[in-house]
C-alpha positions as CSV (number, residue, x, y, z in Angstrom):
1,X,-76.1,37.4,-18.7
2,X,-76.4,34.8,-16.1
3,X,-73.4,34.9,-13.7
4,X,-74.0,31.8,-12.5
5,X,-73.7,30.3,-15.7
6,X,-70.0,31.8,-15.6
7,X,-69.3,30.0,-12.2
8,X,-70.4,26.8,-13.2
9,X,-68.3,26.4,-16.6
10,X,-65.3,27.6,-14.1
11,X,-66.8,25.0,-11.5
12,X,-66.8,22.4,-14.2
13,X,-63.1,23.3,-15.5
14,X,-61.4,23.2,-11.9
15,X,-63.0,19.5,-11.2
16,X,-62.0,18.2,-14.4
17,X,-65.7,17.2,-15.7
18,X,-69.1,17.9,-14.9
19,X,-69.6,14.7,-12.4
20,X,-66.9,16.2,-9.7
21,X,-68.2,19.4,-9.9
22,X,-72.0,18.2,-9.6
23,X,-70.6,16.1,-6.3
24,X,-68.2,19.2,-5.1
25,X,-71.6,21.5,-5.8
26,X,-74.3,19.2,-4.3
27,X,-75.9,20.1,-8.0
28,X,-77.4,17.9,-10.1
29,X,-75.1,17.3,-13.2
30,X,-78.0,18.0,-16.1
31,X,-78.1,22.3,-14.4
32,X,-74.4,22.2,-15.4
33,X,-74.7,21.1,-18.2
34,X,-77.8,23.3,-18.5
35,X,-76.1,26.4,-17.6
36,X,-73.1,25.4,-19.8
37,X,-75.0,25.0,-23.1
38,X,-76.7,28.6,-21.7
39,X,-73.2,30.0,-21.8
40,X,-72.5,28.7,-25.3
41,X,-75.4,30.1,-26.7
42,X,-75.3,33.3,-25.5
43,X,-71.5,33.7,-26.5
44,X,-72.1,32.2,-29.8
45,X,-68.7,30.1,-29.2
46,X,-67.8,26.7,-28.4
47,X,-66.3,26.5,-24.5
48,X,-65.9,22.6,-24.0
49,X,-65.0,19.8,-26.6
50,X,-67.3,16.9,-24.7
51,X,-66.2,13.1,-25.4
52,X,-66.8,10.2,-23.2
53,X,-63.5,9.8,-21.5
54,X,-62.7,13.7,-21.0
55,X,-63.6,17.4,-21.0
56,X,-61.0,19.7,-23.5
57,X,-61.3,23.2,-23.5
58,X,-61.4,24.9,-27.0
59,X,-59.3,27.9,-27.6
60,X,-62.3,30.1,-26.7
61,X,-62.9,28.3,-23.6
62,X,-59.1,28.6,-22.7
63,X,-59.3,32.7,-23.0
64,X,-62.3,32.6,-21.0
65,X,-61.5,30.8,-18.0
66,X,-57.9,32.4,-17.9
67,X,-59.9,35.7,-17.5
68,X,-62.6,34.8,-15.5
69,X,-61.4,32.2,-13.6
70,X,-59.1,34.1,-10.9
71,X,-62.5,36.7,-10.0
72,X,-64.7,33.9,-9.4
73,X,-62.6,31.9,-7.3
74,X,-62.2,34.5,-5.3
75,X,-65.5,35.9,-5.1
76,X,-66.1,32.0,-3.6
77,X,-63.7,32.6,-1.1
78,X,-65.0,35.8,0.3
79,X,-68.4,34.4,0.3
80,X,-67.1,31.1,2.3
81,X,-65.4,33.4,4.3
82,X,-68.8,35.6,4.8
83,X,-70.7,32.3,5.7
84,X,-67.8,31.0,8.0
85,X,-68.8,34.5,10.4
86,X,-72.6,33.3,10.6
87,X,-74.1,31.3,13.2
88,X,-76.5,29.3,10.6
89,X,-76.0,25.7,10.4
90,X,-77.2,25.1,7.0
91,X,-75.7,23.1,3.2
92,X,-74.0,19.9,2.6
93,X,-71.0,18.9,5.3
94,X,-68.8,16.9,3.6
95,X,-66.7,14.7,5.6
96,X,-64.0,11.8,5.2
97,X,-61.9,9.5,7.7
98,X,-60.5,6.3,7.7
99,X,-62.6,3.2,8.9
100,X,-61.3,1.8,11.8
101,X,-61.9,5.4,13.1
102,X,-65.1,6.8,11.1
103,X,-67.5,3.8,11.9
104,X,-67.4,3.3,15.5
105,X,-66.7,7.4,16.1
106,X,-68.4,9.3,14.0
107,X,-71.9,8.0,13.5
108,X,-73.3,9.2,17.0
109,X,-72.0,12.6,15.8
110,X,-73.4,13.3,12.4
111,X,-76.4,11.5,13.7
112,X,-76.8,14.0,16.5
113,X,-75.3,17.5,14.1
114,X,-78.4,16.8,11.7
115,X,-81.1,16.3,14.5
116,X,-80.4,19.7,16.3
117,X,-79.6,21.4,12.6
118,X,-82.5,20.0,10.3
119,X,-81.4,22.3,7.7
120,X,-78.0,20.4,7.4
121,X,-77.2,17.8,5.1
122,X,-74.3,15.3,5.7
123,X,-72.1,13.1,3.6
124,X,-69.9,11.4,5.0
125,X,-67.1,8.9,3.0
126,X,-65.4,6.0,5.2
127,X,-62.0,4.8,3.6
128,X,-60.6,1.8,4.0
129,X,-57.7,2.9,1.8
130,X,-55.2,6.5,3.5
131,X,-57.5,9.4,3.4
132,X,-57.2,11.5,0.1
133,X,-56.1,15.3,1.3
134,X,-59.0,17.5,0.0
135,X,-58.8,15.8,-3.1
136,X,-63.0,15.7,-4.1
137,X,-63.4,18.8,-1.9
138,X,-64.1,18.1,1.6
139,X,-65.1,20.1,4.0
140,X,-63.2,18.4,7.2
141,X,-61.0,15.4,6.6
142,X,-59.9,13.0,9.6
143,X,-56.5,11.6,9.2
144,X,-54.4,9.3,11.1
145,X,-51.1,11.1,9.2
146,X,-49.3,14.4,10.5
147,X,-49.8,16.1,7.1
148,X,-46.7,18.2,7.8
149,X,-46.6,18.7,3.8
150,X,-49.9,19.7,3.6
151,X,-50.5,23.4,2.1
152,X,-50.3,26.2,4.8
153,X,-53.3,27.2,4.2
154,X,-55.0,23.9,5.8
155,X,-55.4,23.9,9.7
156,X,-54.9,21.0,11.4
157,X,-55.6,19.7,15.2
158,X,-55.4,16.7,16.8
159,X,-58.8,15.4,18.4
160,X,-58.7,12.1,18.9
161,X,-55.7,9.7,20.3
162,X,-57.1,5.8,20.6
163,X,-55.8,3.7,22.5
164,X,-54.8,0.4,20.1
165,X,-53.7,-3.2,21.5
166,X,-52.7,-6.6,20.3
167,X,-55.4,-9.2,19.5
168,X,-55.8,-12.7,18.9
169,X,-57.8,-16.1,18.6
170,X,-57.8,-18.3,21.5
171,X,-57.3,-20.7,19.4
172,X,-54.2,-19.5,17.5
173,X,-52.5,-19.2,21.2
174,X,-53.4,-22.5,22.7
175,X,-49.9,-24.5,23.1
176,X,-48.1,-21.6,23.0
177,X,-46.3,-20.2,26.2
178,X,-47.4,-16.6,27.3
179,X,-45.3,-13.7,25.5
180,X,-43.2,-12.2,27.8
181,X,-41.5,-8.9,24.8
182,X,-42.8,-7.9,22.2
183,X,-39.8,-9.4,20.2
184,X,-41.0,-12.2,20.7
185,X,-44.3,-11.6,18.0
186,X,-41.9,-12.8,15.6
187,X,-42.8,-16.3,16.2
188,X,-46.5,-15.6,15.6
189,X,-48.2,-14.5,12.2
190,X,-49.0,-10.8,12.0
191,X,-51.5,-9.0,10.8
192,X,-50.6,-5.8,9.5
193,X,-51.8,-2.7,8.2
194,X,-51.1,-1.3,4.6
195,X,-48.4,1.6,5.9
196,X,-47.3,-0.7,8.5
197,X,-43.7,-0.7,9.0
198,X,-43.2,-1.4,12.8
199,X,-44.8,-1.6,15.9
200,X,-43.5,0.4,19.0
201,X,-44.6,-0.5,23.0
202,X,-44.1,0.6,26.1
203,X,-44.5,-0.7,29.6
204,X,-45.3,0.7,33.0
205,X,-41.6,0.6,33.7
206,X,-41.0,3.0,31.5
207,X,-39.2,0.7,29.2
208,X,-40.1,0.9,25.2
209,X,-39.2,-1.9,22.2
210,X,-40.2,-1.7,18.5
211,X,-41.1,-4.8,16.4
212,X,-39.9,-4.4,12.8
213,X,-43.5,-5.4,10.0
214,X,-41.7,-7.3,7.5
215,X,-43.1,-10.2,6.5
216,X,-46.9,-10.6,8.4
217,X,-49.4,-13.2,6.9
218,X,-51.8,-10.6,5.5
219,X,-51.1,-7.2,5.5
220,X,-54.8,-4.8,4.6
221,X,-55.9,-1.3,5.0
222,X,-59.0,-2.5,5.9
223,X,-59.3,-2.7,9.4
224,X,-62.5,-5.0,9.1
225,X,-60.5,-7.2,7.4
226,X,-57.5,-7.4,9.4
227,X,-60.2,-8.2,12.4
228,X,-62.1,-10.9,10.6
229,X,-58.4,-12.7,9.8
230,X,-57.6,-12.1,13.7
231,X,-61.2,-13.7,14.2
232,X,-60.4,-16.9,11.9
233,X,-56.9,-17.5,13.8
234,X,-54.9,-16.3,11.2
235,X,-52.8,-14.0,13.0
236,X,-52.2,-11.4,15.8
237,X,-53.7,-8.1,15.3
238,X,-53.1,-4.5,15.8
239,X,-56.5,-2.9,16.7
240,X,-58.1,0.2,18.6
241,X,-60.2,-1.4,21.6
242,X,-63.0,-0.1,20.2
243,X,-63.1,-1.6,17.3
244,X,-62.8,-5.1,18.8
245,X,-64.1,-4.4,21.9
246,X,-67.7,-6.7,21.3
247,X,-65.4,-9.7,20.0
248,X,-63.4,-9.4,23.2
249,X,-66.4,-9.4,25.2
250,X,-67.4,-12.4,23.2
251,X,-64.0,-13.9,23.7
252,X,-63.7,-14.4,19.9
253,X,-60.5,-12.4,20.8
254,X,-58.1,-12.2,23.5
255,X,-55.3,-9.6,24.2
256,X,-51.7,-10.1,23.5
257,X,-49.1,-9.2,25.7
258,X,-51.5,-6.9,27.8
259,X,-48.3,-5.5,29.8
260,X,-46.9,-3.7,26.9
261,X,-49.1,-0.3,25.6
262,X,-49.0,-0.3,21.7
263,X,-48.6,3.3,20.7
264,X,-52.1,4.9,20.0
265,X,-53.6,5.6,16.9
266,X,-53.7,9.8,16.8
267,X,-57.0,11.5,14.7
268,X,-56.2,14.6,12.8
269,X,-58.7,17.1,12.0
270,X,-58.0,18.6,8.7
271,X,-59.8,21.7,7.7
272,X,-59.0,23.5,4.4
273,X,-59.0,26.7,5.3
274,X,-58.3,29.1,7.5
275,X,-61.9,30.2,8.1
276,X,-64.3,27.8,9.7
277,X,-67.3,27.4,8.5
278,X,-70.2,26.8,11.6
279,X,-71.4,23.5,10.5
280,X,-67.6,22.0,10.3
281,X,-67.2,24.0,13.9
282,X,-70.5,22.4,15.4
283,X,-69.7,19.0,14.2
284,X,-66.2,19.3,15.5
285,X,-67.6,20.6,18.8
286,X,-69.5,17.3,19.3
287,X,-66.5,15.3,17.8
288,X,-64.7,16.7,20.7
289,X,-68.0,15.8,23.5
290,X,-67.4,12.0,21.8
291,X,-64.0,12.0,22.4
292,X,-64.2,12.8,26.0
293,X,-67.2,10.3,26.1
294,X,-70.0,12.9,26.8
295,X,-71.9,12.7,24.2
């Protein structure tokens, strides 16, 4: 018997269908299928009832995987655990982290990871939508939430904290006199983002204010989009300066009440696991250099 065969019908169980686990495996879907149909034969049985919406176990496949599917996922663990103690940088890293953080921040990196390791592979998945936790299987995930519900078993660090300010169109400010608070946003659109439920400042004076998000023009996860509208004139935005920083130089965009610090936008490293596994420790490394602007 083919143990393999075994892990992939448990593979194809725990990911609900055989495209998540071909994704979570970095196999191509027709060898698990292949190694299902193996299984079938050589146990004479029907595992899988196969339509086109979903994957049902039969009863035989239910015994099976309650007996088999404990072993196996452990026998993964100790091995991830094994290659987590190497020093090869080799497989498939698979990372996610939200846009307004993951384009401008992690190219460079996963750029430079797979020069010095040729025998690494990257995928990495830019959300404009809140970060799924682990969800399809990643190996690092950058958030810019304090999972304090996430399982104990997943590590997390803070790498990144960048610094965010108000923008707007010349255009949209002309006639308008200077902002002196930031209470006074309230007689400007906003732009906001899709969690967005106040803004909070602070000054050099040590003073702080919060401005309450109830009502802004256009309100987006997508930080693209919320600089394109800011762009246009349709509102003031909330951004990182790195993300606008070219349309500033271009004076596309201008900063809004520049005495008052917006509270940054903190990066979370996520890391399912306790072990670490040296390509998620190498690419963190260099995450790191980036962050202190060595790289």
């Amino acid at each position: 018997m083919n143990w393999d065969d075994f892990d992939a019908f448990c593979q194809v169980v725990d990911h609900g269908g055989f495209t998540a686990a071909a994704r979570a495996l970095d196999r191509p879907k027709s060898s698990l299928s292949a190694s299902l149909s193996r299984l079938e034969a050589e146990l004479g049985t029907r595992l899988l009832e196969r339509t086109t919406r979903q994957l049902r176990l039969t009863e035989a496949g239910e015994s099976l995987y309650r007996d088999i599917s404990r072993p196996f996922a452990q026998l993964r663990e100790r091995a991830t655990e094994a290659l987590a103690q190497g020093t090869t940088v080799q497989g498939t890293l698979r990372v996610a982290a939200p846009y307004e953080f993951g384009a401008h921040h992690l190219a460079s990196v996963a750029c430079r990871v797979m020069r010095e390791h040729p025998r690494l592979k990257v995928h990495l998945d830019v959300e404009h939508a809140r970060v799924p936790l682990f969800e399809r299987h990643y190996d690092l995930v950058f958030s810019t939430i304090e999972h304090s519900f996430a399982p104990s078993t997943v590590m997390m660090r803070r790498v990144y904290s960048l610094e965010r300010g108000l923008f707007a169109a010349p255009a949209l400010l002309a006639g308008h006199a200077p902002l002196a608070h930031p209470e006074e946003l309230n007689t400007l659109p906003l732009l906001a983002g899709s969690d967005d439920q106040s803004w909070s400042f602070g000054n050099a004076a040590g003073e702080t204010a919060g401005v309450e998000v109830r009502n802004p023009r256009m309100r987006s996860g997508n930080a693209g989009v919320r600089l394109q509208a800011a762009i246009a004139g349709i509102g003031v935005a909330r951004i990182t300066g790195t993300f606008c920083a070219q349309a500033v130089a271009e004076g596309k965009l201008v900063p809004v009440l520049p005495q008052w610090q917006c509270a940054p936008l903190k990066i979370y490293a996520l890391l399912p696991g306790k072990m670490v596994p040296a390509k998620v420790r190498v690419f963190l490394d260099l995450v790191e250099l980036e962050s202190r602007g060595n790289l």
